[in-house]
C-alpha positions as CSV (number, residue, x, y, z in Angstrom):
1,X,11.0,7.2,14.0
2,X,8.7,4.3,12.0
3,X,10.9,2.7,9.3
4,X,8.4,1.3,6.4
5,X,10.1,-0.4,3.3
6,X,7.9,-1.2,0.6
7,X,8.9,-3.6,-2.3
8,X,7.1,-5.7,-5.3
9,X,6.2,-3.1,-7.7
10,X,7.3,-3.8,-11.0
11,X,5.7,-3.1,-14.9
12,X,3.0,-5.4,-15.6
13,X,0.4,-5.3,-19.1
14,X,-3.2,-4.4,-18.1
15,X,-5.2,-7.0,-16.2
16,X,-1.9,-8.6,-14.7
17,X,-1.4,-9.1,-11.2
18,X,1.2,-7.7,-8.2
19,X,1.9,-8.2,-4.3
20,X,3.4,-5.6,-2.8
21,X,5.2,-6.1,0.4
22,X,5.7,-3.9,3.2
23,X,7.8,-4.2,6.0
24,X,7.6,-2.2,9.3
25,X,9.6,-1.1,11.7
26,X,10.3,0.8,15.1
27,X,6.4,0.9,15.3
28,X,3.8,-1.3,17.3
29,X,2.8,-2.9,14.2
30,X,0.4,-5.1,16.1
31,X,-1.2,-2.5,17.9
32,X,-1.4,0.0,14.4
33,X,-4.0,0.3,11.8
34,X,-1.6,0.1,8.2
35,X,-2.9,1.6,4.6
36,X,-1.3,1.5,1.0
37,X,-1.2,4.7,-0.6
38,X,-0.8,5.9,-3.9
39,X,0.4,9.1,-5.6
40,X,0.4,9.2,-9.1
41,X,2.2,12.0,-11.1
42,X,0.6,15.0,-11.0
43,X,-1.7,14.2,-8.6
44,X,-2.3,14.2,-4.5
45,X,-1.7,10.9,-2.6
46,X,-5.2,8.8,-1.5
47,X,-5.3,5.9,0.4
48,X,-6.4,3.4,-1.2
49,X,-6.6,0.3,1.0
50,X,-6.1,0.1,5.2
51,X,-6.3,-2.6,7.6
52,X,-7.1,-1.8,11.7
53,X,-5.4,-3.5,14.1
54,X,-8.1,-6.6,14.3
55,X,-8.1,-6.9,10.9
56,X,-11.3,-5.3,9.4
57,X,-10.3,-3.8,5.8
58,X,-11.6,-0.8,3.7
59,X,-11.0,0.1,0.3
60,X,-11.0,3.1,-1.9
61,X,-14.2,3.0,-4.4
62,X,-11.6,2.9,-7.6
63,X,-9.8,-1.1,-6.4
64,X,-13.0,-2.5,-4.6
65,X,-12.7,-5.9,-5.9
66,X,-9.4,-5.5,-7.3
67,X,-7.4,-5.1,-4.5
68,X,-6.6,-7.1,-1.6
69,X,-5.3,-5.7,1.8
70,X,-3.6,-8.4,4.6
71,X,-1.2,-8.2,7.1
72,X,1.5,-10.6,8.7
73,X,1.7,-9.4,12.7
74,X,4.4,-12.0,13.2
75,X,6.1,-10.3,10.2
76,X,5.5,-6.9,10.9
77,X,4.7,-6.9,7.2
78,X,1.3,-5.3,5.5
79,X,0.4,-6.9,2.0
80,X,-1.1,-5.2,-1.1
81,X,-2.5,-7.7,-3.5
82,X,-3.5,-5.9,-6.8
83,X,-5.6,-8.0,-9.5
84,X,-7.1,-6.9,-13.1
85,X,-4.5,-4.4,-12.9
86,X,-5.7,-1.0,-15.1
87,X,-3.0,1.8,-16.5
88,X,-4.8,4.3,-14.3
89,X,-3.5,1.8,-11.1
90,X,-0.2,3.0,-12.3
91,X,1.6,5.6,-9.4
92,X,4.0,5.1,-6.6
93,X,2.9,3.1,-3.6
94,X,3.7,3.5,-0.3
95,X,2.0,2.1,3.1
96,X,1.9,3.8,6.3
97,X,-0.1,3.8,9.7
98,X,-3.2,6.6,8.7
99,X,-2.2,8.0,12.5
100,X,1.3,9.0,11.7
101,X,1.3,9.8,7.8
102,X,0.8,13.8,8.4
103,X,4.9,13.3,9.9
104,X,6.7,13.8,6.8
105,X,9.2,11.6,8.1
106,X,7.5,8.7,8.7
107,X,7.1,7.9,4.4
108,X,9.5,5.1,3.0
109,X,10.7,5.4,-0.7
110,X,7.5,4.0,-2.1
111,X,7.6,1.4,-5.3
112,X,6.3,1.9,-8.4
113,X,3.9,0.3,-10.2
114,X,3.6,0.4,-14.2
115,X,0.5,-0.9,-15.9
116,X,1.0,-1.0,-19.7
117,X,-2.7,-0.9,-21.8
């Protein structure tokens, strides 16, 4: 079973600035296409950033520009950076591979994020 472990959310004021971090296990990382999610209360969880396995990065319409995807293959670790942060960025965040996120099992924790206007 994958193990993901995402970290660096935190409260920040509008327009600040995060990096979450997420580290991957028990999956070929290298091999995987990775996304950041977010579910916010109330609502359904949307993707909002993913990265394939060469690298090539697509974004949700509401961070274009905003938001940076990455990845570390040495690190097994996928990157979220989040500029000109807005309270509606505000959810919990969680990464996965897009393949295996309809196994309920395969979702970490997830950290929140808190954007204050």
């Amino acid at each position: 079973q994958v193990q993901l472990v995402e970290s660096g959310g935190g409260l920040v004021q509008a327009g600040g600035s995060l990096r979450l971090s997420c580290a991957a296990s028990r999956i070929l990382f290298s091999l995987s296409a990775m996304g950041w999610y977010r579910q916010a209360p109330g609502k359904q969880r949307e993707l909002v950033a993913s990265i394939s396995s060469s690298g090539i990065t697509d974004y949700a319409d509401s961070v274009k520009g905003r938001f940076t995807i990455s990845r570390d293959n040495a690190k097994n670790t996928v990157y979220l950076q989040m500029n000109s942060l807005k309270p509606e960025d505000t959810a919990v965040y969680y990464c996965n591979s897009p393949p295996l996120s309809r196994n309920p099992g395969s979702w970490g924790q997830g950290t929140q994020v808190t954007v204050s206007s």
